[in-house]
Structure formats: C-alpha cells, structure tokens
LUMVEXZA-240359 format. One record per residue (C-alpha): residue in one letter; x, y, z. Coordinates in nm, 3 decimals. Example, Ala and Ser with C-alpha at 12.3 -4.5 7.8 and 13.67 -1.06 7.14 Angstrom:
2
<atom aa="A" X="1.230" Y="-0.450" Z="0.780"/>
<atom aa="S" X="1.367" Y="-0.106" Z="0.714"/>
This chain:
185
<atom aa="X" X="0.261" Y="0.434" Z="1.434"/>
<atom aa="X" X="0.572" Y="0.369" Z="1.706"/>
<atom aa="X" X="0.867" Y="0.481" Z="1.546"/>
<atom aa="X" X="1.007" Y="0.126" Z="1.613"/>
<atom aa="X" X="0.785" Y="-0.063" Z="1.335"/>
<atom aa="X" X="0.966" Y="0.184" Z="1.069"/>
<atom aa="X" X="1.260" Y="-0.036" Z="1.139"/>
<atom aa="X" X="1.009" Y="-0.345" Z="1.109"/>
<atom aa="X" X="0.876" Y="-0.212" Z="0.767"/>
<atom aa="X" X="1.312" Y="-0.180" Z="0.636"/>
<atom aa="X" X="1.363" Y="-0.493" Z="0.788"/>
<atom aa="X" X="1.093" Y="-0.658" Z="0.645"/>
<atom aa="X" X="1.214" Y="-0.601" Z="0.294"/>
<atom aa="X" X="0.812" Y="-0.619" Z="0.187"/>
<atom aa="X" X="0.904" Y="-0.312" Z="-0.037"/>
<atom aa="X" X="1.025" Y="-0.392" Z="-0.376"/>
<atom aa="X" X="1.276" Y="-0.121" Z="-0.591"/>
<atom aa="X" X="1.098" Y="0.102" Z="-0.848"/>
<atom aa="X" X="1.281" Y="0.070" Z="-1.151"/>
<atom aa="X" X="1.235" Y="0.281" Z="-1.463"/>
<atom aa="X" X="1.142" Y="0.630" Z="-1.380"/>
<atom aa="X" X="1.391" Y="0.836" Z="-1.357"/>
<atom aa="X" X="1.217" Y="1.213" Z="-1.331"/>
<atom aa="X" X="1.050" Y="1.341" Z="-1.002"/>
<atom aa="X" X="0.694" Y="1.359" Z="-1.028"/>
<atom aa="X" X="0.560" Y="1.752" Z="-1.065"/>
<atom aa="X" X="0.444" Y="1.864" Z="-0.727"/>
<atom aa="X" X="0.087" Y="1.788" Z="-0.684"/>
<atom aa="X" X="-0.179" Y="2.033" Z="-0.673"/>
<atom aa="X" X="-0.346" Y="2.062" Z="-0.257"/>
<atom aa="X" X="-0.711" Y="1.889" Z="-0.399"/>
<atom aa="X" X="-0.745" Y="1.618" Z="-0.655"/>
<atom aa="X" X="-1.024" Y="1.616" Z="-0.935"/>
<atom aa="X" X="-1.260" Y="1.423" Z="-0.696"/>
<atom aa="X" X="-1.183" Y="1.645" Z="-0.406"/>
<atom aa="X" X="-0.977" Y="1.432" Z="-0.223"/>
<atom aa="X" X="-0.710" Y="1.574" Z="-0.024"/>
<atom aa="X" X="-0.329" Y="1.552" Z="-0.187"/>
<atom aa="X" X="-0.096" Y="1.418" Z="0.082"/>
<atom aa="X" X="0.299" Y="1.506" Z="-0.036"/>
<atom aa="X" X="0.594" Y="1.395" Z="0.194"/>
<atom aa="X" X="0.743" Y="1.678" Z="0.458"/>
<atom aa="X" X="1.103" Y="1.533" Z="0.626"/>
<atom aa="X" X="1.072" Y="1.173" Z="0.506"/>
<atom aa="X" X="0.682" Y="1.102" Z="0.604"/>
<atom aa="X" X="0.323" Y="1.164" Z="0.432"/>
<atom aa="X" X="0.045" Y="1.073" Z="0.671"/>
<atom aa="X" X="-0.328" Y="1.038" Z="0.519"/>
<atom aa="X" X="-0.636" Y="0.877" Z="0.593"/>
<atom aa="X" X="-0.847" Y="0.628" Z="0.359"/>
<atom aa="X" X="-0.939" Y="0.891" Z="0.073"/>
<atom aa="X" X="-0.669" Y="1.127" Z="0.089"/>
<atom aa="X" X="-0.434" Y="1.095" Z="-0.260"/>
<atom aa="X" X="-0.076" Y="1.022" Z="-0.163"/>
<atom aa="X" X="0.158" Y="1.156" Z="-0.402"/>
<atom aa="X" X="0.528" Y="0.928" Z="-0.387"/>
<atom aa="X" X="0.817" Y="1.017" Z="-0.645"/>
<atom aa="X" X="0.661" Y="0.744" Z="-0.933"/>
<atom aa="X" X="0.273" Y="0.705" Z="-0.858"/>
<atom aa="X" X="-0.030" Y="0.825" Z="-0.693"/>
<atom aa="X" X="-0.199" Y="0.575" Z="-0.431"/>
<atom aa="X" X="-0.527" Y="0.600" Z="-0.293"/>
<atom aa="X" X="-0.687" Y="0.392" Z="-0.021"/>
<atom aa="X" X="-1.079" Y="0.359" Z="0.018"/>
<atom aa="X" X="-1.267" Y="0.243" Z="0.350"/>
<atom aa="X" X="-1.144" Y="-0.088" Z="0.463"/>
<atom aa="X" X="-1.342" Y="-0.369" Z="0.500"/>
<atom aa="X" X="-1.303" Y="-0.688" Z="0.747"/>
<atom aa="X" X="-1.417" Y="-0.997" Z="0.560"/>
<atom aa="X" X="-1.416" Y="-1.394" Z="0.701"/>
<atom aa="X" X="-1.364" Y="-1.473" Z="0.323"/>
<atom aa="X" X="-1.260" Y="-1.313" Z="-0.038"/>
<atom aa="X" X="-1.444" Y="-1.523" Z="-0.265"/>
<atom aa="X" X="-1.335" Y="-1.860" Z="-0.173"/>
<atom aa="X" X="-1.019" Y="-1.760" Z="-0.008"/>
<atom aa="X" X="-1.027" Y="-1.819" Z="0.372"/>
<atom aa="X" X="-0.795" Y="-1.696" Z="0.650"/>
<atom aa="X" X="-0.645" Y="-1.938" Z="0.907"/>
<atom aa="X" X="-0.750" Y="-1.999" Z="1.228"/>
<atom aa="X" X="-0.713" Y="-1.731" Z="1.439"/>
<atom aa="X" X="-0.723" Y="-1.480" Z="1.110"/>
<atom aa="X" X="-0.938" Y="-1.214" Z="0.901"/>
<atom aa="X" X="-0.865" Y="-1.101" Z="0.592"/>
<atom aa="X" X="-0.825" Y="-0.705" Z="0.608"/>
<atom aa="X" X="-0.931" Y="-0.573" Z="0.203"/>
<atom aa="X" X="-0.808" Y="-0.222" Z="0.124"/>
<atom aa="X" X="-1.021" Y="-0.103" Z="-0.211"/>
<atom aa="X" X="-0.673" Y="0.126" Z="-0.385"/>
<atom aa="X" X="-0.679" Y="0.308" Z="-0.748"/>
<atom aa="X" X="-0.309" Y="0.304" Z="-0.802"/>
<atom aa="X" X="-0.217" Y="0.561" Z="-1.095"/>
<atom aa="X" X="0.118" Y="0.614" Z="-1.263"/>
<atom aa="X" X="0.296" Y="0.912" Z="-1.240"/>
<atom aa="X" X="0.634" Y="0.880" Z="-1.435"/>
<atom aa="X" X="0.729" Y="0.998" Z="-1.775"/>
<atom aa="X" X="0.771" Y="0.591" Z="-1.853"/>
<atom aa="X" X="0.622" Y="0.293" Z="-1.774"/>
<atom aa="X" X="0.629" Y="0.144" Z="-1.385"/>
<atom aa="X" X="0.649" Y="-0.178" Z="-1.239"/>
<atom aa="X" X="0.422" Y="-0.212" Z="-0.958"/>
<atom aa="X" X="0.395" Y="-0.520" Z="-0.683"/>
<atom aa="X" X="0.158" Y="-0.559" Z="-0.427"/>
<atom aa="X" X="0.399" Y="-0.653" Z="-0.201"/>
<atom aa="X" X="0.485" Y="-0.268" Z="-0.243"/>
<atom aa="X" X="0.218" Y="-0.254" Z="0.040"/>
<atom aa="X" X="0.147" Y="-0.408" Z="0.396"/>
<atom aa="X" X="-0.063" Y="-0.294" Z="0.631"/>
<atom aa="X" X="-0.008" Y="-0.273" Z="1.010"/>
<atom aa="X" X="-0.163" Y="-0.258" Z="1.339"/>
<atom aa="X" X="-0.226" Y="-0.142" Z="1.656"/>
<atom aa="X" X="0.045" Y="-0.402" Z="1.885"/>
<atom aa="X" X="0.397" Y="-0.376" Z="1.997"/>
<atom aa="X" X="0.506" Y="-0.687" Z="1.836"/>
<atom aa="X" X="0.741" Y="-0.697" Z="1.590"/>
<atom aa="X" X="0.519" Y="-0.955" Z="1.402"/>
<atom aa="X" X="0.252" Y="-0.663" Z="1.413"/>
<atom aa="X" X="0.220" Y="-0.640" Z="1.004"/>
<atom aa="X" X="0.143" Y="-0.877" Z="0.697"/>
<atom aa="X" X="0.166" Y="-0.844" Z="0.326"/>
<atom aa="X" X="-0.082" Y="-0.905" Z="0.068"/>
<atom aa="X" X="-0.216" Y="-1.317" Z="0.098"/>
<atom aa="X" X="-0.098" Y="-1.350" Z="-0.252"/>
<atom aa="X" X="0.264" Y="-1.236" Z="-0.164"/>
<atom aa="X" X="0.356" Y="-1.630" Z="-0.050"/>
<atom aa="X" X="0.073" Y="-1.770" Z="-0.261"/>
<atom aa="X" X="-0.008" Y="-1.658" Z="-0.611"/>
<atom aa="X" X="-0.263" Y="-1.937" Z="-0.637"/>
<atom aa="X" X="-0.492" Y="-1.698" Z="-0.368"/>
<atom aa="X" X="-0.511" Y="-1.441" Z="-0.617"/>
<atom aa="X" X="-0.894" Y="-1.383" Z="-0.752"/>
<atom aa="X" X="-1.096" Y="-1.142" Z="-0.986"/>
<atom aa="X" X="-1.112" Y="-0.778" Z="-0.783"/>
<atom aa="X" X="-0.738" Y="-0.834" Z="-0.624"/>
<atom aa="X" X="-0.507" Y="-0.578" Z="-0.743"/>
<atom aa="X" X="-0.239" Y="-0.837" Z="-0.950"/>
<atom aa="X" X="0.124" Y="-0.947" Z="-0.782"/>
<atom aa="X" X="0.269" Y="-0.800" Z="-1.025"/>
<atom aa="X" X="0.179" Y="-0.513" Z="-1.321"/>
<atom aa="X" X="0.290" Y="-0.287" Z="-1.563"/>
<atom aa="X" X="0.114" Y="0.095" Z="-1.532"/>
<atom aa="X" X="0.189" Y="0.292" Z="-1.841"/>
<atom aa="X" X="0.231" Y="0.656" Z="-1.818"/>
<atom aa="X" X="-0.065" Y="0.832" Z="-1.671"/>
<atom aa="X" X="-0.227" Y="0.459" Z="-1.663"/>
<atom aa="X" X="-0.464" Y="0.415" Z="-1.342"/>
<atom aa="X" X="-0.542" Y="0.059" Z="-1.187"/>
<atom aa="X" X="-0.802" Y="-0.029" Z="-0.931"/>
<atom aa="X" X="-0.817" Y="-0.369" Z="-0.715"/>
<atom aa="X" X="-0.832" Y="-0.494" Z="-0.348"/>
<atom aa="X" X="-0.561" Y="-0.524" Z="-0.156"/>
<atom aa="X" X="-0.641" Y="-0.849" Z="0.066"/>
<atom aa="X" X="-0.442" Y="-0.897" Z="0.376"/>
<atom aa="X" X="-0.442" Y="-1.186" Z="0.666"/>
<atom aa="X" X="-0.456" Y="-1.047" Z="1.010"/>
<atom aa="X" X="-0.504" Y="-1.160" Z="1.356"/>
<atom aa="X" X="-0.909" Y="-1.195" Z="1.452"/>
<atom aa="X" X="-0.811" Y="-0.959" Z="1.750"/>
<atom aa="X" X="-0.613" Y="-0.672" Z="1.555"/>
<atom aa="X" X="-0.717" Y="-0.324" Z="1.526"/>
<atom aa="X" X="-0.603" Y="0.054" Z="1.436"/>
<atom aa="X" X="-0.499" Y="-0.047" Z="1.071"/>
<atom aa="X" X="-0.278" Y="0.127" Z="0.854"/>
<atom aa="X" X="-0.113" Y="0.106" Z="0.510"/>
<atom aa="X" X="0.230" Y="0.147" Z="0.424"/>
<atom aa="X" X="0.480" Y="0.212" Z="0.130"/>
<atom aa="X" X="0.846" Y="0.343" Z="0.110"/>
<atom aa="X" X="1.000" Y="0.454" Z="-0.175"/>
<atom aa="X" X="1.309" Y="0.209" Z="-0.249"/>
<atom aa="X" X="1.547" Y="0.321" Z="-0.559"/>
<atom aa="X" X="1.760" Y="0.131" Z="-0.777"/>
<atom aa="X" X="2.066" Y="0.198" Z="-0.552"/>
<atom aa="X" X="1.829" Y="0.061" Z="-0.277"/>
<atom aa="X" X="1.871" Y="0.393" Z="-0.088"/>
<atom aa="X" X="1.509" Y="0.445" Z="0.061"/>
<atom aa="X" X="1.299" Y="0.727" Z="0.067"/>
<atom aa="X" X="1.002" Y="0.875" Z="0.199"/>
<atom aa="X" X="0.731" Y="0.670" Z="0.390"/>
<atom aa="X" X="0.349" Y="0.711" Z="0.287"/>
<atom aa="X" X="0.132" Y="0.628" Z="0.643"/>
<atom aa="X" X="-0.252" Y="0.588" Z="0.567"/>
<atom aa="X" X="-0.459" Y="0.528" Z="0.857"/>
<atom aa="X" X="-0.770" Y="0.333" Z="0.726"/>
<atom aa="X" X="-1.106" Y="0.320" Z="0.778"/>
<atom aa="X" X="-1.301" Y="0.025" Z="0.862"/>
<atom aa="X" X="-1.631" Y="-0.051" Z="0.797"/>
C-alpha cells in the first residue's frame, strides 16, 4: 500500500464514526480459537492477510479468501467492472452495543490513481443489497458475531486487493488503520 492512498482512504470519508463504546477492547490473545493469527495495531497500522483476526478498539474483523465474480445473484457490474466479494465474520468487542456500516470498509488495489478504491455496491444503492451481503447498516450486541459478503465493483483489469478500515471516534479524531491483503481465488 503507497503511503499516498492513506490520504485517499481520509479523504474519502468511506469510514463512518463508531459511536457507543467507550472502553478499549482487552488486548487480544497472539492465536484465536480457530487458530487464526491475532493482528493488533503497532504505531498506527495492523497489517494481515485474508484469515488473520484483526483486533480494532470496538470489534474483531476477519476476512476470508476473496473471490472475483461477473455477478452476485442478479447484481451485475458495469461495463468495464467485476464485483470483488470479501466473505468477513465481523464480531463485537465493546462492553455495549455497536453500530456497524459496510461502508466502514473499501477495498483497494494495486494502481497509482487516486480513483484506485471503491466501497461496498450497496453504499450508493441499497436496492443492490441481496441475501449473503453483510447489511448497510447493523446493530452487533456485545460479544454478538455477524457473517456476510462484502461485494465490491472494481475495474476488470485490477489486481493486488486489499481491505481497509480506520478507526474514526466521536470527536472524528482517527485512529489506527487495519491493512488486509486478500486472497483471491
């Protein structure tokens, strides 16, 4: 990831606040139940791969193998497009309930453009939302888990994805940035 799409993902303002948890989470443990790796943030940054856990301040993300589809059920990219769908269990963390979005995640790629990342296909379109999608919008209570695709547009030519979140307060200060490079199938 070039340091210069960090200033893309801020810009972007793709990342919505977290509202309603006010305690830290408790520093995660090196190996989850399954076995998958625990990936905490060092100096602002966690970098994983699809599997690894990533632990943020609310919530616990985890990315499967990434799949490159010509549809989602009846939902079609444009011209020129393929939809990119990221499996993620998304569990909550807090000592309260949590808001979640999926426009708390986009996904990049491997390209020096500035236009070089896209949001979920429901983010300007709720009607594109279908059985399997992680929801626009949820509720996780406390120690709740939820599991759903992630489906974003991309260009037909893009490669060398990853997933992105940063941690936005309700000051809107920002905190650390979660980087998972995923795998494709």
């Amino acid at each position: 990831m070039k340091k210069q799409n960090w200033k893309i993902l801020l810009a972007a303002g793709l990342v919505l606040a977290m509202a309603g948890c006010g305690k830290k989470a408790e520093p995660a443990a090196e190996t989850a139940e399954d076995g998958s790796k625990i990936i905490t943030a060092e100096n602002g940054f966690a970098y994983g791969s699809s599997g690894d856990v990533m632990q943020t301040q609310w919530f616990t993300v985890q990315a499967g193998d990434a799949s490159v589809l010509d549809s989602y059920e009846d939902v079609a990219p444009a011209e020129g497009k393929k939809l990119l769908v990221v499996p993620v269990t998304v569990t909550n963390t807090c000592d309260t309930d949590l808001s979640m979005y999926d426009v708390d995640f986009q996904v990049q790629w491997d390209d020096d453009s500035e236009e070089a990342f896209a949001a979920p296909v429901t983010v300007d379109d709720a009607t594109r939302y279908r059985d399997g999608m992680l929801q626009d919008s949820y509720v996780l209570a406390v120690k709740e888990s939820r599991s759903g695709d992630l489906v974003f547009e991309v260009p037909a030519d893009s490669s060398g994805y990853t997933m992105l979140y940063q941690e936005v307060f309700e000051t809107s200060e920002t905190g650390d940035i979660f980087v998972i490079t995923l795998n494709v199938k």
